[in-house]
C-alpha positions as CSV (number, residue, x, y, z in Angstrom):
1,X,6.4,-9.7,25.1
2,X,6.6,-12.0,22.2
3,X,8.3,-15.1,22.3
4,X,11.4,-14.7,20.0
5,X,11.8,-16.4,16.9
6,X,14.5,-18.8,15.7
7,X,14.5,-16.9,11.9
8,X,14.7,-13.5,11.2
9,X,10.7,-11.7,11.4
10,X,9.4,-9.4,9.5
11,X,6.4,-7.1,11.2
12,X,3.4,-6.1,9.0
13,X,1.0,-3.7,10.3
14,X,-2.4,-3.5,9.0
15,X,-2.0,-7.2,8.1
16,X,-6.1,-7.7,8.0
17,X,-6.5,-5.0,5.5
18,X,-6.8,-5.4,1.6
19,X,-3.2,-5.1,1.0
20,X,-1.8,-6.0,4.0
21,X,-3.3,-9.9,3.7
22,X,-1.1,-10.0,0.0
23,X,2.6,-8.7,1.6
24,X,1.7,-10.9,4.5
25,X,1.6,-13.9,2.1
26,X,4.7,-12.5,0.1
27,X,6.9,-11.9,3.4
28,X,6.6,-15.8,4.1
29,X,7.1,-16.6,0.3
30,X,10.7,-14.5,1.2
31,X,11.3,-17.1,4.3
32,X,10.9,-15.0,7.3
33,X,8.8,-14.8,10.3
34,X,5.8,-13.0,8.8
35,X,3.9,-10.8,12.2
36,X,1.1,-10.2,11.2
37,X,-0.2,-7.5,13.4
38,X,-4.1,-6.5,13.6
39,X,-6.7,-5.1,15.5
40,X,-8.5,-7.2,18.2
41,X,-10.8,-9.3,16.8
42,X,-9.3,-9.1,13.2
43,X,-7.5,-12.3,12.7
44,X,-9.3,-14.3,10.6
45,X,-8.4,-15.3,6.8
46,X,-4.8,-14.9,7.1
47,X,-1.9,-16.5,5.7
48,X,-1.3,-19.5,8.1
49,X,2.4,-19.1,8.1
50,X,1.9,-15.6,10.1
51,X,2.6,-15.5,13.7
52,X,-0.9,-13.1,14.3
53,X,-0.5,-10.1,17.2
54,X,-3.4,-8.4,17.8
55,X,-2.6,-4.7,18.9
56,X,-4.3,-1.2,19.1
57,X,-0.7,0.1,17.5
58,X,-2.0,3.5,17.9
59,X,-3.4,4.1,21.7
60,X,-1.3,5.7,24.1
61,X,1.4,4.0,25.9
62,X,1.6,1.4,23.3
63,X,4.5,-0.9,23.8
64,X,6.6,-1.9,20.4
65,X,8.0,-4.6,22.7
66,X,4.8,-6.0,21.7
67,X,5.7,-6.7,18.5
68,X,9.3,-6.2,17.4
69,X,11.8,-7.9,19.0
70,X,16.0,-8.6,18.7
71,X,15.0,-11.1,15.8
72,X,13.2,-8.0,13.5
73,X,14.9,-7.4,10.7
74,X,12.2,-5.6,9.0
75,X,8.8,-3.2,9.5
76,X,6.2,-2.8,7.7
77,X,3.7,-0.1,8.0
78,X,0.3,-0.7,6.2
79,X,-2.0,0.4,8.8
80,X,-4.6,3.2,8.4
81,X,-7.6,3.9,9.2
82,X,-10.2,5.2,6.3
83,X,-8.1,4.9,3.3
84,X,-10.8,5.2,0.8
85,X,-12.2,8.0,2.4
86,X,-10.3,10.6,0.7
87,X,-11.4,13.5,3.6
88,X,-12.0,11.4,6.6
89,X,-11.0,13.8,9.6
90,X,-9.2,10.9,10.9
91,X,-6.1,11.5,8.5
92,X,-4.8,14.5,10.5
93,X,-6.4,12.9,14.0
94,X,-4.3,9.6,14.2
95,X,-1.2,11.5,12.0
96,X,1.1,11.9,15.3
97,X,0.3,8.5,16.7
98,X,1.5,7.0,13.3
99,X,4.8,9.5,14.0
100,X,5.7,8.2,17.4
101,X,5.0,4.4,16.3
102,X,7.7,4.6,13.8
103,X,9.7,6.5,16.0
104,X,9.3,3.9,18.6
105,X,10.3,1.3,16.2
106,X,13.6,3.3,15.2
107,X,14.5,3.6,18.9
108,X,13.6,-0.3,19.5
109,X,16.2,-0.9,17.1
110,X,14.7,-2.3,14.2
111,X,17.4,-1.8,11.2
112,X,14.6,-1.5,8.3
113,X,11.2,0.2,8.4
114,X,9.1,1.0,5.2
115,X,6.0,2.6,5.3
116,X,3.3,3.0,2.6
117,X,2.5,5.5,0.5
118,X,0.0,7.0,-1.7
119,X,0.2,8.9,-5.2
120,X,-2.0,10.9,-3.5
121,X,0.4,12.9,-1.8
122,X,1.3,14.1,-5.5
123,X,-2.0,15.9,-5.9
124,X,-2.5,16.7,-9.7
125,X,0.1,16.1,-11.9
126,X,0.5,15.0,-15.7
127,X,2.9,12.1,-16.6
128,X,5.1,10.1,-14.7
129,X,5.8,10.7,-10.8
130,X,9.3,10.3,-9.5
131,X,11.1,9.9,-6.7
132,X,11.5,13.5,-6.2
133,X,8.4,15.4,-7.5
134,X,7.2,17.8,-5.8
135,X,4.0,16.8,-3.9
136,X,0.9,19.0,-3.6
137,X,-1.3,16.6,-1.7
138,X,-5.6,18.0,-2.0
139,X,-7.2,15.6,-0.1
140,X,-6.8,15.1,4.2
141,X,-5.6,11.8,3.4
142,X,-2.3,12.8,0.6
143,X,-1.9,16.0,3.7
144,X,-1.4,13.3,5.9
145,X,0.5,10.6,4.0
146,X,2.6,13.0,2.8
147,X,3.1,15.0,6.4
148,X,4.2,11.5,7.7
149,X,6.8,10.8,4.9
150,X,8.7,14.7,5.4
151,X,8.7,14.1,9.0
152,X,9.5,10.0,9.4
153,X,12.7,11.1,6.7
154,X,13.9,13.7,8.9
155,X,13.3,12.1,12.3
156,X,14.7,8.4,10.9
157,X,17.0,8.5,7.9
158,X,19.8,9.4,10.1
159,X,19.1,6.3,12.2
160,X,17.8,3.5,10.2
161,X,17.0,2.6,6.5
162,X,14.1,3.8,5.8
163,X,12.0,3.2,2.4
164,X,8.9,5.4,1.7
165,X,6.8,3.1,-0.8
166,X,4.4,4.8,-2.9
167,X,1.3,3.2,-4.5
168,X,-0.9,3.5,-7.8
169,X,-3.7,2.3,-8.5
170,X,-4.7,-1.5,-7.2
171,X,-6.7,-4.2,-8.6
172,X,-7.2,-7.7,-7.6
173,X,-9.0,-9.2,-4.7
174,X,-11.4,-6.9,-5.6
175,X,-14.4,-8.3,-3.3
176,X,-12.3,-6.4,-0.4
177,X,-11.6,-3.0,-2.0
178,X,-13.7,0.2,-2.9
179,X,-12.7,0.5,-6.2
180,X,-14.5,0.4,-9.5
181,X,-14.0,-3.0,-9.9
182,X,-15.8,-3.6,-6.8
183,X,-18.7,-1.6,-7.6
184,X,-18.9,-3.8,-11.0
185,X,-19.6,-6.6,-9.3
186,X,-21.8,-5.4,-6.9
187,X,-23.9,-4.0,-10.0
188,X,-23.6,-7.8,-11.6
189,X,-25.1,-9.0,-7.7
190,X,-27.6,-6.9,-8.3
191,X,-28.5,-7.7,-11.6
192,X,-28.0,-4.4,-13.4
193,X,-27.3,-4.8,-17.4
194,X,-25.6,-1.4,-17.6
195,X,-23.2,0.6,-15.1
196,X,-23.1,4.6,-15.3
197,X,-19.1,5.2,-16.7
198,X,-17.5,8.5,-17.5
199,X,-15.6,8.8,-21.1
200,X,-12.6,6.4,-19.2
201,X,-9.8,8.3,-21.6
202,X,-7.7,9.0,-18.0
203,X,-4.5,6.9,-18.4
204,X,-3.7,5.5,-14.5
205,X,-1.0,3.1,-13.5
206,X,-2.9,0.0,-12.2
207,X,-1.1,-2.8,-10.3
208,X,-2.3,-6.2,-9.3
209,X,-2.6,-6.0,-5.5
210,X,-0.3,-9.6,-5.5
211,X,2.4,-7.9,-7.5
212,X,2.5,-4.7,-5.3
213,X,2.5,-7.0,-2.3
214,X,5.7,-8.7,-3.9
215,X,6.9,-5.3,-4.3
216,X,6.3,-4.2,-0.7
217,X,7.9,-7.2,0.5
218,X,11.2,-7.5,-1.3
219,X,11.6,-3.8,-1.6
220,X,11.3,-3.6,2.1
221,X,13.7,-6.6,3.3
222,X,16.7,-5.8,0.6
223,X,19.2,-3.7,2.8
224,X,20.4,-0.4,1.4
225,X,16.8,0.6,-0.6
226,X,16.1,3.7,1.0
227,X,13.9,6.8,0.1
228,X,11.0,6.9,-1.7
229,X,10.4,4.1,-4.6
230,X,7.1,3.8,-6.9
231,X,5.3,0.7,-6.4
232,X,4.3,0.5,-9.8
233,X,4.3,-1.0,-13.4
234,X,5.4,2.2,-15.1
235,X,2.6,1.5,-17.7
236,X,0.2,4.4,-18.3
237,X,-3.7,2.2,-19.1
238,X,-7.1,3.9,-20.4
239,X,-9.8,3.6,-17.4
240,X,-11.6,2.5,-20.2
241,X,-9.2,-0.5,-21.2
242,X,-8.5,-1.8,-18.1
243,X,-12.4,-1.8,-17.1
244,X,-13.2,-3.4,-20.3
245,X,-10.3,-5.7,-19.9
246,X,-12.1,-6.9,-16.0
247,X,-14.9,-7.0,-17.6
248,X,-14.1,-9.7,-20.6
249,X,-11.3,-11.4,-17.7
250,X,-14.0,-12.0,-15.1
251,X,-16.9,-12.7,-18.4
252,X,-19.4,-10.2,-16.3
253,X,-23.1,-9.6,-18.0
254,X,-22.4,-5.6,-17.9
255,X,-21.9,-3.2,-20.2
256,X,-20.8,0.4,-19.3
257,X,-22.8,3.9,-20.3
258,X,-19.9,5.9,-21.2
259,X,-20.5,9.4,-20.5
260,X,-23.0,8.9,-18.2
261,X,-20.8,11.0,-15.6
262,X,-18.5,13.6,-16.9
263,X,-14.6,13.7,-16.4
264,X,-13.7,15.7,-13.1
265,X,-12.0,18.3,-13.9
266,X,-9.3,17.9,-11.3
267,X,-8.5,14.6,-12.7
268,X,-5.0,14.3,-14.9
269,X,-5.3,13.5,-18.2
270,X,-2.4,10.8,-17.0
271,X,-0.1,9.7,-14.5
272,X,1.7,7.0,-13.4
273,X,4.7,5.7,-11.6
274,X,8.3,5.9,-12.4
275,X,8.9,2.3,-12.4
276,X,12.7,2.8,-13.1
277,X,14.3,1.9,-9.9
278,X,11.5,-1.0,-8.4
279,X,11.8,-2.3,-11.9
280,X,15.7,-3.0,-10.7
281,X,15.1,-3.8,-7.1
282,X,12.8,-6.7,-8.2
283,X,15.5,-8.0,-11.1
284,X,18.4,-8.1,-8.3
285,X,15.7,-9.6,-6.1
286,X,15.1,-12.6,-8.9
287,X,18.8,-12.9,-9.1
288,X,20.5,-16.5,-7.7
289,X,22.7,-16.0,-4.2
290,X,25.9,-18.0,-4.0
């Protein structure tokens, strides 16, 4: 068991990973207890404020006594394994183990519990997503993030506040992700003028990782935010402007070949988040308390 805390604690799962690190940092900005829960053996190069657990959430028999406590007034689910593998078998594998650890949560007594989720649960669609459209995941890993939304509403809604809190597009930190901004500067490592682009018309909703982690955070700790809310900016951007845009930022020696791949065909012409209601969460967030 834990020792308890003297302030109320907040407990982030998948704290090591790319975002978790960011709401990590966030949750302590908010003044509570940040637990930062990890893996064995993947502590390292985290916000020093965290109180680090290190705990295979997953296994069998795992006790959440572990790592919630009288003094959790929030949980935060992050954790997943192979999240940039799109088909990775171990979406649907690890799916009921991430069902019975927010289940175990609820029945531990924990009053909050958000868990992340992905625009990829949307499958295709054109223009903005919101709270309630209708989600055709085509990928193991939207089947799977969305399976675990449908079933955590119907098994926890009724008992606790719980906040489904969907994702976009992420940028920032970008050493640590997979996305094309890493792949940029692995091409600048390795010394490569040019980089093979495709025409980059797609609009996408990108996000700084530190503002989604801000997001994550307050949207998670403010009592009464329930359902599911876009993490987002609600500002459709070119792939080709917001490249170009981390290219000139960062002053990289690269230029991109656009063209060079085609468009996908399954890819929307445009979509992004609903920002509507996080947009107001955050403003009543920023607001002075008496």
């Amino acid at each position: 068991m834990r020792e308890p805390s003297t302030r109320p604690s907040v407990v982030i799962t998948g704290a090591a990973g790319y975002v978790g690190r960011h709401v990590v940092r966030a949750v302590a900005d908010l003044g509570f207890d940040a637990v930062a829960v990890v893996r064995p053996g993947r502590g390292g190069d985290i916000d020093e404020r965290a109180r680090i657990v290190e705990a295979d959430i997953l296994a069998p028999g795992f006790d959440v006594g572990d790592i919630v406590g009288e003094e959790t007034a929030g949980f935060i689910h992050l954790a997943w394994q192979d999240g940039f593998v799109h088909n990775a078998p171990s979406h649907m594998t690890h799916l009921s183990a991430h069902f019975a650890l927010l289940s175990a949560v609820a029945d531990a007594g924990v009053p909050r519990i958000s868990a992340l989720g992905t625009m990829h649960e949307v499958g295709y669609w054109e223009g903005a997503i919101t709270d309630d459209t209708p989600t055709n995941p085509r990928s193991l890993y939207g089947v799977a993030k969305d399976a675990l939304r449908r079933a955590a509403h119907i098994a926890l809604a009724d008992r606790v506040e719980f906040a489904w809190l969907r994702c976009y597009y992420i940028y920032g930190d970008d050493r640590r992700n997979n996305s094309i901004f890493a792949r940029l500067l692995e091409a600048v490592d390795a010394g490569k003028p040019t980089m093979p682009f495709t025409s980059g018309k797609n609009l996408y909703d990108f996000i700084h990782v530190d503002e989604l982690a801000r997001q994550i955070a307050v949207a998670s700790v403010t009592k009464g935010v329930t359902g599911v809310i876009n993490c987002s900016t609600g500002h459709p951007v070119s792939l080709a402007e917001r490249v170009e845009g981390f290219i000139a930022e960062n002053e990289l020696p690269i230029a991109l070949e656009y063209g060079a791949f085609p468009d996908r065909p399954y890819d929307s012409p445009g979509v992004w988040g609903d920002a509507v209601r996080i947009t107001q969460i955050m403003a009543d967030a920023a607001q002075p308390t008496e």
